[in-house]
C-alpha angles and dihedrals in degrees: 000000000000093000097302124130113251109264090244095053088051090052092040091056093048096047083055094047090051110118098188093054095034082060109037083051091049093046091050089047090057112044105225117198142166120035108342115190115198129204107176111182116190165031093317098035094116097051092042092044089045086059093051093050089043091052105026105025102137103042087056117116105170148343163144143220118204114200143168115277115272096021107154125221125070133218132242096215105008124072111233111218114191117214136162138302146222089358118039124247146174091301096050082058096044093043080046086058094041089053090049093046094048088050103046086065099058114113129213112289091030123130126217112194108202113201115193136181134160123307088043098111090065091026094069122020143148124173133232106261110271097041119085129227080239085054091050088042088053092041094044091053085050104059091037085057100038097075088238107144120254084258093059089041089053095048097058091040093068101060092060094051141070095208108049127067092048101299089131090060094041087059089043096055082030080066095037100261140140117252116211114173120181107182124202104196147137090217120087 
């Protein structure tokens, strides 16, 4: 074998990797009904949103995919907003306020589906009053640049924002809504 993986075990790692399947598969094992809202953040928003319209089209109301600029790929029912990556920007701020907005109209009953995969924490971000996008730009740089794990780095992050650390749920139940979360990431 020279070293190589078998063929079989390859395709075997990227079917599992694939966001799109592994959600679809997920979606068709859970039978989803009523109005269904979807924010899907990150770098595999638009596979994992492509899943939800392709499963649960008709039963979408309303969403939004927020994904790195220059992501390629475009949905059929949910706008895509780009915004910025790794630091947050204007348009982390402004997809954070799209996100708020979408979820504030969601009636009792409702289900938001939130897909997530990696990127998220500098794609959509607004800070807790008294701290500045230019604080959390500065922040974010430092613990990037500290050597702290992703773990360490979330954990502070979440404490400057009014979208991390669950906050969004917490909106969504606060309105009488269902929470669903899948999450796509590389940190436990």
């Amino acid at each position: 074998m020279n070293g190589l993986l078998p063929k079989e075990l390859i395709n075997h790692v990227l079917e599992e990797a694939d966001l799109y399947r592994k959600t679809r598969q997920w979606l068709q094992g859970h039978a989803l009904s009523g109005r269904i809202h979807v924010v899907a953040i990150g770098k595999g928003a638009i596979s994992m949103a492509a899943a939800a319209e392709d499963e649960l089209g008709p039963n979408i109301v309303r969403g939004i995919a927020v994904v790195p600029r220059g992501t390629p790929g475009r949905l059929r029912l949910i706008p895509v907003i780009e915004s910025s990556h790794p630091l947050p920007s204007e348009a982390s701020l402004e997809a954070a306020r799209r996100v708020i907005s979408l979820l504030e109209r969601i009636s009792e009953g409702d289900t938001v589906l939130f897909l997530i995969s990696g990127g998220g924490s500098a794609l959509l971000e607004l800070p807790v009053e008294g701290v500045s996008l230019d604080d959390l730009r500065r922040l974010n740089d430092l613990l990037i640049r500290s050597g702290a794990t992703i773990s360490e780095i979330n954990a502070v992050r979440k404490h400057v924002s009014i979208v991390k650390g669950g906050q969004l749920a917490r909106l969504v139940m606060k309105r009488g809504g269902r929470v669903i979360s899948l999450l796509a990431s590389d940190v436990p």
